[in-house]
LUMDO-574495 format. One line per field, with one value per residue: residue number from 0; x, y, z of N, C-alpha, C in turn. Coordinates in nm, 2 decimals. Example, Ala and Ser with C-alpha at 12.3 -4.5 7.8 and 13.67 -1.06 7.14 Angstrom:
# residues 2
i <- [0	1] .
n_xx <- [1.32	1.28] .
n_yy <- [-0.57	-0.22] .
n_zz <- [0.78	0.71] .
ca_xx <- [1.23	1.37] .
ca_yy <- [-0.45	-0.11] .
ca_zz <- [0.78	0.71] .
c_xx <- [1.32	1.29] .
c_yy <- [-0.33	0.00] .
c_zz <- [0.78	0.79] .
***
This chain:
# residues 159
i <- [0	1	2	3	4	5	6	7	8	9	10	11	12	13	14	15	16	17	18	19	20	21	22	23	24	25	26	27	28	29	30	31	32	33	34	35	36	37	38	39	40	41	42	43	44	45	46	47	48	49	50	51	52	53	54	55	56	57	58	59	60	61	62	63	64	65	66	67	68	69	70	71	72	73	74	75	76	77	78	79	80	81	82	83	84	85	86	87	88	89	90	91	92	93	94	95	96	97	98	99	100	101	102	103	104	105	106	107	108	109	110	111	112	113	114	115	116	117	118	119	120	121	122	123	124	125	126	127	128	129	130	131	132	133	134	135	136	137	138	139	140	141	142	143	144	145	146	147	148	149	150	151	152	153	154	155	156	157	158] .
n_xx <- [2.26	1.90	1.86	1.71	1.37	1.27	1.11	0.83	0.62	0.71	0.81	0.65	0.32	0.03	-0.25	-0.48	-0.75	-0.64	-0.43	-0.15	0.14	0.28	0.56	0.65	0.87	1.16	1.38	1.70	1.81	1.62	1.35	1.08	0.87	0.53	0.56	0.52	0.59	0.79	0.88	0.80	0.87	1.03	0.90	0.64	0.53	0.51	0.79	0.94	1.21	1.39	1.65	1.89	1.74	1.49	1.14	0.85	0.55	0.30	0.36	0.42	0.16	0.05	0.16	0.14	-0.15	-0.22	0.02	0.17	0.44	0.37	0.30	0.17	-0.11	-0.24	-0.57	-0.68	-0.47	-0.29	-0.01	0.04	-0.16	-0.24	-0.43	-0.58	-0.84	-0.77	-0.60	-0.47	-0.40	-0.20	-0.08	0.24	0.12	-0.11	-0.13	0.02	-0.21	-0.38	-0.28	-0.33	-0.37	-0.18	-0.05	-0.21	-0.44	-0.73	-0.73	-0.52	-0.55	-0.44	-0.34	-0.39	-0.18	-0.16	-0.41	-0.66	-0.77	-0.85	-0.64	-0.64	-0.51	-0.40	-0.22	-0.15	0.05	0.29	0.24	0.16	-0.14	-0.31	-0.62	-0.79	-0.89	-1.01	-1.31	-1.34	-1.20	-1.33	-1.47	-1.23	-1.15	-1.38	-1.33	-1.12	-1.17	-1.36	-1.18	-1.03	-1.19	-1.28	-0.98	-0.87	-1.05	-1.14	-0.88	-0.86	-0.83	-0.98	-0.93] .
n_yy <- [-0.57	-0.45	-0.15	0.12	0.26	0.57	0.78	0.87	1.04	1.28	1.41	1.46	1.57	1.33	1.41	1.20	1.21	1.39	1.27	1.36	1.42	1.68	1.86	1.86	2.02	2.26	2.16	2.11	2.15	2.40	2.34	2.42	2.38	2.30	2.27	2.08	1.71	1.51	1.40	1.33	1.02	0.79	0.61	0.69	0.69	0.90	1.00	0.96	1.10	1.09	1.12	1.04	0.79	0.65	0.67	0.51	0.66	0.63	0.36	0.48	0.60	0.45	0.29	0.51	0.51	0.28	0.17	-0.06	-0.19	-0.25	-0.45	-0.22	-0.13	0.12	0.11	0.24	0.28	0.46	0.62	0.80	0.89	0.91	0.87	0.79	0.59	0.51	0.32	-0.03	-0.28	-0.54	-0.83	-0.88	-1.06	-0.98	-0.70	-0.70	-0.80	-0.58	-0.42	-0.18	-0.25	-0.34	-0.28	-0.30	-0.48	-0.61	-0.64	-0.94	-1.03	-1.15	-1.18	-1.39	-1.58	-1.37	-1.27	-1.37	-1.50	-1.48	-1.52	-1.62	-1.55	-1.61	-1.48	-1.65	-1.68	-1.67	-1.88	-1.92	-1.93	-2.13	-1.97	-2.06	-2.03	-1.79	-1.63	-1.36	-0.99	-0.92	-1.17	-1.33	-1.15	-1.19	-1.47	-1.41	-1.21	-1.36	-1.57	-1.39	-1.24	-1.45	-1.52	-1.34	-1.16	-0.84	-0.75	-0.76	-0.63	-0.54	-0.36] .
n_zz <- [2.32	2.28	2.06	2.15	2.05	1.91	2.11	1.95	1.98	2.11	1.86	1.71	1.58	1.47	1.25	1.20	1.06	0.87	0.75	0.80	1.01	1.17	1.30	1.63	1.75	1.66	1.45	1.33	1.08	1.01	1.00	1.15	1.42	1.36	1.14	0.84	0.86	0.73	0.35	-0.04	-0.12	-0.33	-0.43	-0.43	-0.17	0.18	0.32	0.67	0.84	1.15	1.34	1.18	1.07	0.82	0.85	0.72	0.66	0.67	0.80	1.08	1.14	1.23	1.44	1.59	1.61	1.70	1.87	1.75	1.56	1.23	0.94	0.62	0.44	0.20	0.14	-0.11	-0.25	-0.29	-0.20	-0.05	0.10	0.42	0.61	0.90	0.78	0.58	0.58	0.68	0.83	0.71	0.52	0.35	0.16	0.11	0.05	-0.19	-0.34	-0.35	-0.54	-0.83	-1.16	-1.42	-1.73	-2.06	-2.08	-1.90	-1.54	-1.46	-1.69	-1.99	-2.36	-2.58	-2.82	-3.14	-3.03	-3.08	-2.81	-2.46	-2.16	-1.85	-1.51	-1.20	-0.90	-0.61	-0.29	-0.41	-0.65	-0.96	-1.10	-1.37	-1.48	-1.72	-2.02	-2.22	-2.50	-2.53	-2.37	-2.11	-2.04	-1.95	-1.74	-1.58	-1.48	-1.34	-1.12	-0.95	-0.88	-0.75	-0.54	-0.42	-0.26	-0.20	-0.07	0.13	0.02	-0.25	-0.55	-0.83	-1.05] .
ca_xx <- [2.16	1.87	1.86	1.61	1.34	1.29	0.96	0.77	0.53	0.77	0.86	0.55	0.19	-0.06	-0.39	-0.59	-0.77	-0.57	-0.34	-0.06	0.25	0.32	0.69	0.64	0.99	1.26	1.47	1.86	1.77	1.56	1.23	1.01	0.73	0.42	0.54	0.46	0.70	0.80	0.89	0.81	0.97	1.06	0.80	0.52	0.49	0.57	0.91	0.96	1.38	1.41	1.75	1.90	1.61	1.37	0.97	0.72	0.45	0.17	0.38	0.43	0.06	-0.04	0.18	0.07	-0.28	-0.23	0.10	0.21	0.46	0.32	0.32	0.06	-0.17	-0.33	-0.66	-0.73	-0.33	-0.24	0.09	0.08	-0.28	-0.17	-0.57	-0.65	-0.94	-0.71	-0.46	-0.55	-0.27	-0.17	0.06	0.28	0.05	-0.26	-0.04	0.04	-0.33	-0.40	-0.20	-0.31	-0.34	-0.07	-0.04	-0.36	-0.56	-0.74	-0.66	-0.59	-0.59	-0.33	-0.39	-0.27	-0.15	-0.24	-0.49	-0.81	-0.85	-0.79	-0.60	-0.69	-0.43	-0.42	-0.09	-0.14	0.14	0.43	0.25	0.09	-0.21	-0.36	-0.79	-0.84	-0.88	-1.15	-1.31	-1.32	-1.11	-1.40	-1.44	-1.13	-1.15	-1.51	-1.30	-0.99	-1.21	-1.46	-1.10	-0.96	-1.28	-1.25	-0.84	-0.83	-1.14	-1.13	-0.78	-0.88	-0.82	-1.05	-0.89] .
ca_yy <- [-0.49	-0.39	-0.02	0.17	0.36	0.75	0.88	0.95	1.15	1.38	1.49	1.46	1.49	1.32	1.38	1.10	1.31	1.41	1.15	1.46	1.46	1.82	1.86	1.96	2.09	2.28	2.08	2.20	2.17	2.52	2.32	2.47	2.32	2.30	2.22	1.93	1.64	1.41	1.43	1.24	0.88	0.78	0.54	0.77	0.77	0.99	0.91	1.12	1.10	1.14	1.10	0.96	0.68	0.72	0.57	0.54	0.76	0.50	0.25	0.54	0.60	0.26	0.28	0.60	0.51	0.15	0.14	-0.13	-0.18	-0.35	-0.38	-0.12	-0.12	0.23	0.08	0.32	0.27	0.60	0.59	0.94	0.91	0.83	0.92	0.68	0.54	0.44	0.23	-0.14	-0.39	-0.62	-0.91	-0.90	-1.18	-0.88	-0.56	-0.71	-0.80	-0.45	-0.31	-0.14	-0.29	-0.29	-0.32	-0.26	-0.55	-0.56	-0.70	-1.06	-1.08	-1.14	-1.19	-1.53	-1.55	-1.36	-1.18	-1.46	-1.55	-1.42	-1.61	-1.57	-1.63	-1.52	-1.54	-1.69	-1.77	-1.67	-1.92	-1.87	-2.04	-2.06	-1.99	-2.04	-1.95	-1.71	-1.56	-1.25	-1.02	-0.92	-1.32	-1.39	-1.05	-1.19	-1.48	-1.37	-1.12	-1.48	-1.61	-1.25	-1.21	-1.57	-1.62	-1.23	-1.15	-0.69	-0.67	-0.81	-0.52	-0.60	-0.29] .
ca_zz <- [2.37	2.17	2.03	2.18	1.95	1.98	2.16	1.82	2.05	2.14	1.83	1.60	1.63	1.35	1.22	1.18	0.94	0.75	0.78	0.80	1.07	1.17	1.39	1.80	1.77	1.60	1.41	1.36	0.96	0.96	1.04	1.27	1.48	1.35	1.01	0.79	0.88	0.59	0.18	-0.11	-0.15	-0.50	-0.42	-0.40	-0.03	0.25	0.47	0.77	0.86	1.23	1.35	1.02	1.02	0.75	0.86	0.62	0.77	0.71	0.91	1.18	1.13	1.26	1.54	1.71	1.69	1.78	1.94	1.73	1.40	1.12	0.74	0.66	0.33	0.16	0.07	-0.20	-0.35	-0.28	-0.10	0.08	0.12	0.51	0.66	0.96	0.72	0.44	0.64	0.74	0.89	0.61	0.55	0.18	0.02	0.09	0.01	-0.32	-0.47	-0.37	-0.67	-0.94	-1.27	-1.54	-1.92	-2.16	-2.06	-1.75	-1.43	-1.44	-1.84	-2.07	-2.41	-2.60	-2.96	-3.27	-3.02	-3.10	-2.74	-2.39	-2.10	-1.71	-1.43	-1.06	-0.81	-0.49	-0.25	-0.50	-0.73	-1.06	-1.15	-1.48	-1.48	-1.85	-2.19	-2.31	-2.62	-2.45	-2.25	-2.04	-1.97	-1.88	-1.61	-1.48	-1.39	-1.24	-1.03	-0.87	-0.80	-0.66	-0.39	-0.32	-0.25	-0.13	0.02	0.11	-0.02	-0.38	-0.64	-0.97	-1.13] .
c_xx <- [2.07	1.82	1.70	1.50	1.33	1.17	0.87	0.71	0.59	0.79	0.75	0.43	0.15	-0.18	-0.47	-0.71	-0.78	-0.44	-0.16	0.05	0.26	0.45	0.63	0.74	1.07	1.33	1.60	1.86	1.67	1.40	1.18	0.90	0.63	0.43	0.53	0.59	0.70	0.82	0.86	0.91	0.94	0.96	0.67	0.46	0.53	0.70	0.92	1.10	1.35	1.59	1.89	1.85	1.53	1.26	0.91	0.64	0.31	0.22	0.36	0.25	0.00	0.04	0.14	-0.07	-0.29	-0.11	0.21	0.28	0.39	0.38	0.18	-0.03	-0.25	-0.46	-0.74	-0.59	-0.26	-0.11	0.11	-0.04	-0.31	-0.33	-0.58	-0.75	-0.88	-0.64	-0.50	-0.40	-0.32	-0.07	0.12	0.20	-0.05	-0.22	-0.02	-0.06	-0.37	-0.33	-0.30	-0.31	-0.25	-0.02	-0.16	-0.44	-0.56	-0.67	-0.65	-0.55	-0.49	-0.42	-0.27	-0.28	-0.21	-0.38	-0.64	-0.84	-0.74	-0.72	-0.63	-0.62	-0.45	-0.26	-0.11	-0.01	0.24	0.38	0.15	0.00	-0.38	-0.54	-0.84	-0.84	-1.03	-1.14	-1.28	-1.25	-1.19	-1.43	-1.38	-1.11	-1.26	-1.43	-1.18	-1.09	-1.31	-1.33	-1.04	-1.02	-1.26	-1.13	-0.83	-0.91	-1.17	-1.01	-0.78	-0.93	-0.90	-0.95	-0.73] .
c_yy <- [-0.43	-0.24	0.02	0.27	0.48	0.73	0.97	1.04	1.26	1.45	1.49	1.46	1.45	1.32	1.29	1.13	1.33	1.35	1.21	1.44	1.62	1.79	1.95	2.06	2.14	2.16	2.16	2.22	2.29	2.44	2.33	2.41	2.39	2.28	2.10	1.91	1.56	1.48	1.31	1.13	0.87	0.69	0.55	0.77	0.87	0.88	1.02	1.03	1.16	1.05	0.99	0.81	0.74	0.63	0.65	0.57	0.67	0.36	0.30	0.58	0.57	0.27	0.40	0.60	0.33	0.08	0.00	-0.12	-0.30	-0.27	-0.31	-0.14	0.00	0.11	0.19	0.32	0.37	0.60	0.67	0.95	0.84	0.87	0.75	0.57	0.47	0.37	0.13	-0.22	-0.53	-0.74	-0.87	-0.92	-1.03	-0.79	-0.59	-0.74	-0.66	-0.34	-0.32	-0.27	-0.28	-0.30	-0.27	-0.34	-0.53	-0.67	-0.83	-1.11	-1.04	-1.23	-1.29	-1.48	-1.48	-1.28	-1.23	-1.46	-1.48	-1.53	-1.53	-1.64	-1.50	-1.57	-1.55	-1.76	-1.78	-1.83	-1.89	-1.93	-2.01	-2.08	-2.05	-1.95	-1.88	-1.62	-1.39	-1.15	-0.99	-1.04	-1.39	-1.26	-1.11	-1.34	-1.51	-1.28	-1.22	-1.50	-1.50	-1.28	-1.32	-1.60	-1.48	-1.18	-0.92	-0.65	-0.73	-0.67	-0.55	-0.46	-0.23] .
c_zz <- [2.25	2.20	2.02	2.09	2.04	2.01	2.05	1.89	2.06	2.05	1.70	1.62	1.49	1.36	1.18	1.03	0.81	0.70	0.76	0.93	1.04	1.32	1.53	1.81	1.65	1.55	1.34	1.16	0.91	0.97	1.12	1.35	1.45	1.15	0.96	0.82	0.73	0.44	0.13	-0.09	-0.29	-0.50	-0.42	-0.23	0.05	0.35	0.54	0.83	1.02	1.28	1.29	0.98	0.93	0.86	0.74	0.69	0.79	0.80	1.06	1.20	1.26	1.39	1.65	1.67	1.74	1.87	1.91	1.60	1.33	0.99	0.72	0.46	0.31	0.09	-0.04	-0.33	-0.37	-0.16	0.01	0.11	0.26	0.65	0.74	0.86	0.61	0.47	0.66	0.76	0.75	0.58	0.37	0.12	-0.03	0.02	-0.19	-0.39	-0.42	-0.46	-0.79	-1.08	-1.35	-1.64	-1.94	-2.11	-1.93	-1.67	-1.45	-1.58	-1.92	-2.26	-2.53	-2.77	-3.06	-3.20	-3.01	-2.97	-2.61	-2.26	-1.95	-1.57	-1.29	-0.95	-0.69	-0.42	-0.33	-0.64	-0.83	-1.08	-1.26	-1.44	-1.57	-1.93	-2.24	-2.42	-2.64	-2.32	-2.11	-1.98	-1.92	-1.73	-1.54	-1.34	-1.29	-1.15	-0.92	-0.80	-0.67	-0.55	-0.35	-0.24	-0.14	-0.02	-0.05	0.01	-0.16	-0.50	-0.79	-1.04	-1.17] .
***
């Protein structure tokens, strides 16, 4: 038999807004209604714990205004930043070119031996695939960011 979810409505409303959960009800932990639901995740988002489930609040978002679960994407990269406007239904491949940059060079650009020349790779589909070699590392970003908008489209992060 499968296990029935709880009646989020019942025990949460959200602002759209402010993309905030506030509790309808007492909860037996000293939480009152009308206070914020949810804490930090080590992950930088919000989890809200209802009857020792966590949800991520941007999944729970998405279902009380569309009544459906999905995987959920912050278009801005902000994980608690859980505002109807910032959420978009996403699959992995998309969720993951929406990250952030990471190391010193930019997006996209790694930098080949000795520092002379820059290298330009992009991952689609769990595979890697090399762009080329440039003199520059602005060169090798112009074109990992042609391949990004082409492969990714909205969810293509240049930065």
């Amino acid at each position: 038999m499968k296990k029935q979810l709880p009646d989020f409505m019942k025990f949460f409303s959200y602002d759209p807004k402010t993309g905030l959960f506030h509790w309808l009800v007492d909860r037996p932990n000293g939480v009152k209604a009308g206070d914020i639901a949810g804490c930090k995740h080590s992950d930088g988002g919000i989890v809200i714990t209802l009857f020792s489930k966590q949800y991520k609040a941007g999944r729970l978002a998405w279902f009380f205004m569309f009544g459906e679960w999905a995987l959920i994407d912050h278009k801005d990269t902000v994980r608690d930043n859980n505002r109807a406007d910032n959420l978009r239904k996403a699959t992995q491949q998309q969720n993951s070119q929406n990250r952030r940059r990471t190391g010193k060079f930019l997006k996209g650009v790694k930098c080949n031996a000795l520092g002379r020349t820059f290298s330009a790779s992009i991952t689609q589909n769990g595979k890697n695939k090399h762009l080329g070699n440039f003199k520059t590392e602005t060169a090798a970003h112009d074109a990992y960011a042609t391949a990004a908008k082409r492969l990714f489209g909205e969810f293509a992060r240049l930065s």
